[in-house]
PLY file of the C-alpha trace (Angstrom):
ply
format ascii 1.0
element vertex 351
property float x
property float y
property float z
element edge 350
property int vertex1
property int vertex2
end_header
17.66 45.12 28.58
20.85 43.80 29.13
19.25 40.05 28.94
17.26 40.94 26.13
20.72 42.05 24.54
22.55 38.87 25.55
19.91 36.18 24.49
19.46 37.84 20.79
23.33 37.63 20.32
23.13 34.24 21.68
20.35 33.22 19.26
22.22 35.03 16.66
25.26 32.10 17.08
23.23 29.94 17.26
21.78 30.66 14.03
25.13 31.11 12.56
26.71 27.61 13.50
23.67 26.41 12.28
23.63 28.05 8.83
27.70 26.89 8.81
26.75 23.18 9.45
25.08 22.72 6.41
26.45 23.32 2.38
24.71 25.29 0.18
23.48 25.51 -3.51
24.49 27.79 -6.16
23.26 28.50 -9.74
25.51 29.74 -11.98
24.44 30.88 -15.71
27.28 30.62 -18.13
27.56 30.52 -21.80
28.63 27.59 -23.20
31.46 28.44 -25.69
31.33 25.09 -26.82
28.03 24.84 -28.01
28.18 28.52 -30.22
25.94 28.60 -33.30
25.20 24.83 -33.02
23.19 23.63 -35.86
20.11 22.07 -33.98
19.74 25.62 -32.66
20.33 24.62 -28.70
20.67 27.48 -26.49
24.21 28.34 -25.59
23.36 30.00 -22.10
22.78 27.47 -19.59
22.72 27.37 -16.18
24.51 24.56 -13.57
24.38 23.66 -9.60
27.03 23.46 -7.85
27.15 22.47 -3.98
29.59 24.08 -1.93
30.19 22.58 1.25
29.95 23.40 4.90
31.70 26.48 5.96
33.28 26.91 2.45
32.70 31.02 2.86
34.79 31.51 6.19
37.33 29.34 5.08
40.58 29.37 2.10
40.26 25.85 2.23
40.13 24.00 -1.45
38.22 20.91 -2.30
38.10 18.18 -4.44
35.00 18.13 -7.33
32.60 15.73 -8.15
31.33 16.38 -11.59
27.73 14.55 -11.64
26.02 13.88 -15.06
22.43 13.80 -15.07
20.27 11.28 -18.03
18.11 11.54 -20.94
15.05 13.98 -20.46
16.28 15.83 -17.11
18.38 18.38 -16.64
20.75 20.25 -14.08
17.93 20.82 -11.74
17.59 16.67 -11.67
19.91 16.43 -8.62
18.88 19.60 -6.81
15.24 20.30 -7.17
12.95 19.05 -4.03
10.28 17.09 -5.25
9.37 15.73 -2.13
9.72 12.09 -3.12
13.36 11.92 -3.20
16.67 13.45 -1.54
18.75 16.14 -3.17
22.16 16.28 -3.70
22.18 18.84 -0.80
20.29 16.54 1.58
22.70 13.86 0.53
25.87 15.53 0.89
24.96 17.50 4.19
24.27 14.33 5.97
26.89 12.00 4.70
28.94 14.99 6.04
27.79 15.97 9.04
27.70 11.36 9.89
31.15 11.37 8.67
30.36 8.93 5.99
32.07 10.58 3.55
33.82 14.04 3.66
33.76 17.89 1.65
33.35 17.81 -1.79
32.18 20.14 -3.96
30.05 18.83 -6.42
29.10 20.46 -9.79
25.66 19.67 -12.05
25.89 20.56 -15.52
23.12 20.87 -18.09
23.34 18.66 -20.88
20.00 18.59 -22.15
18.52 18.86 -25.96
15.37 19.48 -27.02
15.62 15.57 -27.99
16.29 14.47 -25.15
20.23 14.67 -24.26
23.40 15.59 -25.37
25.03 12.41 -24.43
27.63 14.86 -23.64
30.02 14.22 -27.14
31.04 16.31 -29.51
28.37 16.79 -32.22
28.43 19.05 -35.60
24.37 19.06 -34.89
24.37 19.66 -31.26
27.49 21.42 -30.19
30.70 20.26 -28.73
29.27 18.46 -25.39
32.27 16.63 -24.46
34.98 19.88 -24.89
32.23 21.84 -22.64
31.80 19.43 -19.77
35.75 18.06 -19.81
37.84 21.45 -20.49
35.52 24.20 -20.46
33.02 23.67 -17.40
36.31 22.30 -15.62
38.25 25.49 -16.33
35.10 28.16 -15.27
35.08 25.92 -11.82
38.55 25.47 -11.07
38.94 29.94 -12.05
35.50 30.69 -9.95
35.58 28.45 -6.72
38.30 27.11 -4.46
39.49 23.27 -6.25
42.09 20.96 -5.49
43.11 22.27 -9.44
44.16 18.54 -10.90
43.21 15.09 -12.22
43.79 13.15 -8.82
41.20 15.37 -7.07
38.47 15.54 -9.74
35.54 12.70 -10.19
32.94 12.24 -12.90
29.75 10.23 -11.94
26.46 10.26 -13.90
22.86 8.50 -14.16
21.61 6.27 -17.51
22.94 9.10 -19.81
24.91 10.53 -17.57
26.32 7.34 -16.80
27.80 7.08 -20.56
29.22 10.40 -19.90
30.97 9.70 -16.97
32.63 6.60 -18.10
33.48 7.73 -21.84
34.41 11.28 -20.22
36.95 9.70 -18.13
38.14 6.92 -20.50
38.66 9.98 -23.00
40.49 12.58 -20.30
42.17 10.78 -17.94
44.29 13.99 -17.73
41.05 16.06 -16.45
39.40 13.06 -14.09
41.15 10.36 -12.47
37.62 8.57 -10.89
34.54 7.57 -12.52
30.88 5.96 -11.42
28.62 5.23 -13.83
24.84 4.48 -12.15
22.84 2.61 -14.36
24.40 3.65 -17.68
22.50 3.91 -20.81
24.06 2.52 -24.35
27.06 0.78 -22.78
26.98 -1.62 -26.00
24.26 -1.26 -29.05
24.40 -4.74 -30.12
20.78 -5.67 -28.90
19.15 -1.68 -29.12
19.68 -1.61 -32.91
18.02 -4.49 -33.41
15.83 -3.59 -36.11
13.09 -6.54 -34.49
12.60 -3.88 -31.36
9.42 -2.27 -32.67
10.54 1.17 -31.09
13.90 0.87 -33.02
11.49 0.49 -36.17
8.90 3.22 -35.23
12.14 5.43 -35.48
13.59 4.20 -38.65
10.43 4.16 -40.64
9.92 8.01 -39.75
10.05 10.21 -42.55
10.52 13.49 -40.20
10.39 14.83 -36.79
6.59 14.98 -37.36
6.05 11.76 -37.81
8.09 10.41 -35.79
6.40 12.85 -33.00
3.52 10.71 -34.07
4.47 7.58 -33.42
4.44 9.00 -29.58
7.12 6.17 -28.48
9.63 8.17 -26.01
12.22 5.22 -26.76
11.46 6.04 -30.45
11.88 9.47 -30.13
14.90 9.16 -28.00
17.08 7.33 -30.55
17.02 10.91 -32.81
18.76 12.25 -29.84
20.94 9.71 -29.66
21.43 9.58 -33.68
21.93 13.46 -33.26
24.77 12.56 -30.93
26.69 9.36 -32.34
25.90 9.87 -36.16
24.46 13.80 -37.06
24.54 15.44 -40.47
23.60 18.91 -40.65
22.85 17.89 -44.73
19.86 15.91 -43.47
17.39 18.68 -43.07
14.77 16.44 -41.75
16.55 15.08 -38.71
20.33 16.48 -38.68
21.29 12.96 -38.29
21.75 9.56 -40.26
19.72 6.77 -38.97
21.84 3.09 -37.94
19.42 1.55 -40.65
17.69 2.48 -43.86
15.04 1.29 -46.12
16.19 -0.56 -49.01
14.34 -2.62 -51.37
11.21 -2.84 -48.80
13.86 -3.84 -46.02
15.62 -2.76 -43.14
19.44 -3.01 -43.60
22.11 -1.45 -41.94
22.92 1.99 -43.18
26.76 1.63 -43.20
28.51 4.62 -42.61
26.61 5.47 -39.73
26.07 2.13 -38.23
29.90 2.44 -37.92
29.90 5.89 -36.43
27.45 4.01 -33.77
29.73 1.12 -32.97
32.87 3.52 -32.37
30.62 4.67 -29.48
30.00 1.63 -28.33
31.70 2.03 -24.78
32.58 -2.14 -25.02
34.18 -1.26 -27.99
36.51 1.82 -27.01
37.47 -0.01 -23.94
40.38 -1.44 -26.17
40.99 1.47 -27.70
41.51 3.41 -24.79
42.90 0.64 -22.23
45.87 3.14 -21.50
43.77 5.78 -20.60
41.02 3.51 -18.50
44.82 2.39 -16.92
45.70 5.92 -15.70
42.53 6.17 -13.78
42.30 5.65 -9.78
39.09 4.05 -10.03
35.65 2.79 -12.01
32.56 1.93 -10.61
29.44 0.75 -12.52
25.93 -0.45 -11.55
22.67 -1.51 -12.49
19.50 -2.10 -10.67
18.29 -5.85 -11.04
14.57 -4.80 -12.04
15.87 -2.84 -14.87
13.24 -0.71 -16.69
15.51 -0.25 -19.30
16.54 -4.22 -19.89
19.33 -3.81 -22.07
21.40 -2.20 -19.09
21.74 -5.14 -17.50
23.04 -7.25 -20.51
25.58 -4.24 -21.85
26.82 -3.63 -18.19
27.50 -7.12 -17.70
29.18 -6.87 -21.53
31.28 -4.22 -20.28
32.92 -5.75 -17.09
33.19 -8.75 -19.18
35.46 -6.87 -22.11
37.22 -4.77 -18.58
38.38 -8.04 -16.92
39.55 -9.28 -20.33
41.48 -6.39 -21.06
42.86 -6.75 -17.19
41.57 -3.09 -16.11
40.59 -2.73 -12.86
36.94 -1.98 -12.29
34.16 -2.84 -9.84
30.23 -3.12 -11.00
27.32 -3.78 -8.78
23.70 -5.54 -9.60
21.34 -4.45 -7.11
18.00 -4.72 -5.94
15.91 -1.75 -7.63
15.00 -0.54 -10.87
16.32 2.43 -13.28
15.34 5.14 -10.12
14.07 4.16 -7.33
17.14 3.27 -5.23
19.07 6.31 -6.07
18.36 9.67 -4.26
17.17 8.07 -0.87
18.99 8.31 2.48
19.20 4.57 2.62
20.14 4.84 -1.79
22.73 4.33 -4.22
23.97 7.56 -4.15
24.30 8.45 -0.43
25.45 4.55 0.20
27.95 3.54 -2.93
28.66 6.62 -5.14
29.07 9.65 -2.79
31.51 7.32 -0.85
33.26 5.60 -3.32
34.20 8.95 -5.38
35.45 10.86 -1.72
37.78 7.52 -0.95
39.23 7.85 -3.83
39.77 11.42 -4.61
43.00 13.31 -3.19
42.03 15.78 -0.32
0 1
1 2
2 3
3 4
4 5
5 6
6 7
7 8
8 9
9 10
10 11
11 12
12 13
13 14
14 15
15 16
16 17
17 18
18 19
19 20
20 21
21 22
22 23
23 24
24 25
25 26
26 27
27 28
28 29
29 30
30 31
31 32
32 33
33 34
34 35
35 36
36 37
37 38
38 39
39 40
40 41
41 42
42 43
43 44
44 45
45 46
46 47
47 48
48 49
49 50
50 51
51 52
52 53
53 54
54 55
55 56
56 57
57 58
58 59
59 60
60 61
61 62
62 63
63 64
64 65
65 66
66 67
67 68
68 69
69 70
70 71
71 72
72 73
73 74
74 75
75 76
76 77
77 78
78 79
79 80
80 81
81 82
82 83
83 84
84 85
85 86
86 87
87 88
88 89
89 90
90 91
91 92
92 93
93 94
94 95
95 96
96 97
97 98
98 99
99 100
100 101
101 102
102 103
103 104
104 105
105 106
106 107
107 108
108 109
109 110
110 111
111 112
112 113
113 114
114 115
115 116
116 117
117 118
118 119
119 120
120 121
121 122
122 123
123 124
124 125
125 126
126 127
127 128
128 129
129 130
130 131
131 132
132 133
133 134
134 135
135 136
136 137
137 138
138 139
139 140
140 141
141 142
142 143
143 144
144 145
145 146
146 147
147 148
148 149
149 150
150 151
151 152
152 153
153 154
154 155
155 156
156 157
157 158
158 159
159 160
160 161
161 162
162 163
163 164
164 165
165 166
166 167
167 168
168 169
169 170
170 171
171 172
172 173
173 174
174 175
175 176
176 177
177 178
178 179
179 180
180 181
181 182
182 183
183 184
184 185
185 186
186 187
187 188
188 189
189 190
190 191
191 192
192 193
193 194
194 195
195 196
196 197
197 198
198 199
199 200
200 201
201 202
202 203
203 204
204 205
205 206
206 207
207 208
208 209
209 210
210 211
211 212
212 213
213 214
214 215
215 216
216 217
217 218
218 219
219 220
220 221
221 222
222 223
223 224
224 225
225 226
226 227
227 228
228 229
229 230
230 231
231 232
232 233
233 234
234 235
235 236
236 237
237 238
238 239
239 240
240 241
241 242
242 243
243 244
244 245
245 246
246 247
247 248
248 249
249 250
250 251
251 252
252 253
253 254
254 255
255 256
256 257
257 258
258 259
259 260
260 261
261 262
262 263
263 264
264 265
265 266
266 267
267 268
268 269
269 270
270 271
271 272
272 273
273 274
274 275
275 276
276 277
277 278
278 279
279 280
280 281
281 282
282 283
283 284
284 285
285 286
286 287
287 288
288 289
289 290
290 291
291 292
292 293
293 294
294 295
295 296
296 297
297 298
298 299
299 300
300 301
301 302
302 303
303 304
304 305
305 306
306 307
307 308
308 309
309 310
310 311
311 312
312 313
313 314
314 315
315 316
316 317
317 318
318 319
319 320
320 321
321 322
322 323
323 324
324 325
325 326
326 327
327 328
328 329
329 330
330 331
331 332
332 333
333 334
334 335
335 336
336 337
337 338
338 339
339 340
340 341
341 342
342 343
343 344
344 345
345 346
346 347
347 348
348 349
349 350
């Protein structure tokens, strides 16, 4: 009996150091202040993931935060959910820990999804306030609910294609809140060649009367750009769409549509890199990439636009081409994220 006794505890330790060894994932539902009676009618209550890291309940220990943006048409669950055909954030983080690659974090997964598409997370009188959620208020519920390193120097913002923008403009914005940014194959960079009126989906979009039609058209690039219009130019007056288009029809033509062509360009992340070269300064470090087979084309050109206008304006930066496409190098043991982000953001984060 005594045996019996002795091997259970035994196999109860061993069950224990086990369920230690590895971090876990959390859901929190939270309302997003920010985001209160938005016009577009997006829910307010959302929930996000956040990865706490080996032995983070037997300890007082406090950790630095990754803040990870997911991209257009995904959500929070983008870097958590097993799929079975790629690696989660979990998998990632529990083995670049337990190989010593890269040390504790805890990293955080908002939702910043629209019924569009994506919030692009900035502040939008259609949408809701995106950017004051994810930089002051998401960072305030974490650093009150879980055990941070509570400052600038020990919090990182990284994203995918959407979440990419976010994580750069985010950080160029609040150097105050983050102090490192990675942006993985970042979506509208620049917007010199995607509002070229000659790209037929750019048209499809523009010659859309209403949601219906433009529904119609059944282009996801064409339908993405009202989630994107919704975000960099919206106006709750325009019934149809909550959102002037770049261009307009006039005279049988497509011209530019002024006022919110501009409202485009000062999103243009080429073009705040001047504005904000103090900020993009204060940071530790940026890191941007791009995947050399490119679904998305124009990622290529604006990345390589953006390190351009970064080593002109002598800001310190790094960007990467490498072999893959918009996805399939990413989640992977042997990917992007386990190989180049996850380490980059720990090296340069105060522990």
């Amino acid at each position: 009996m005594k045996k019996i006794i002795l091997l259970l505890c035994l196999l109860f330790v061993v069950r224990l150091a086990a369920a230690q060894s590895t971090g876990t994932i959390k859901t929190d539902k939270i309302i997003y202040k920010s985001l209160l009676n938005n016009k577009a009618g997006e829910s307010s209550t959302r929930s996000i993931s956040i990865y706490l890291p080996p032995n983070y309940s037997s300890t007082t220990k406090k950790y630095p935060v990754l803040y990870l943006l997911h991209g257009m048409g995904d959500n929070y669950t983008n870097f958590v959910d097993d799929d079975k055909k790629y690696n989660t954030i979990q998998d990632l983080m529990n083995a670049g820990i337990a190989s010593h690659r890269f040390g504790e974090m805890i990293v955080v997964t908002p939702d910043g999804s629209t019924r569009w598409g994506g919030s692009f997370y900035v502040n939008s009188s259609a949408t809701g306030n995106w950017e004051d959620f994810t930089s002051k208020e998401l960072v305030n519920y974490i650093d009150t609910n879980y055990r941070t390193l509570a400052k600038a120097e020990s919090r990182a913002i990284a994203g995918h294609s959407m979440g990419g923008y976010g994580a750069i403009t985010l950080a160029m914005k609040h150097p105050n809140v983050f102090s490192v940014a990675y942006s993985m194959n970042g979506g509208f960079l620049s917007f010199a060649a995607e509002l070229n009126p000659k790209n037929p989906d750019v048209r499809k979009f523009i010659l859309a009367k209403d949601t219906k039609e433009l529904l119609a058209t059944k282009s996801p690039n064409a339908i993405s750009l009202l989630a994107v219009s919704q975000a960099f130019s919206p106006n709750i007056a325009n019934t149809a769409f909550l959102a002037d288009k770049p261009y307009k029809i006039q005279a049988g033509k497509i011209v530019p549509n002024p006022i919110a062509y501009s409202r485009w360009i000062e999103r243009d992340v080429v073009q705040m890199a001047k504005k904000y070269k103090t900020n993009l300064l204060k940071l530790k470090a940026i890191k941007f990439d791009c995947g050399d087979q490119e679904d998305i084309k124009l990622i290529e050109i604006n990345s390589r636009l953006l390190s351009h206008e970064l080593s002109r304006l002598n800001v310190p930066h790094q960007f990467e081409q490498y072999n893959g496409d918009h996805r399939n190098r990413l989640w992977q043991l042997n990917g992007r994220i386990y190989n180049e982000v996850l380490p980059f953001v720990f090296d340069n984060l105060v522990k």
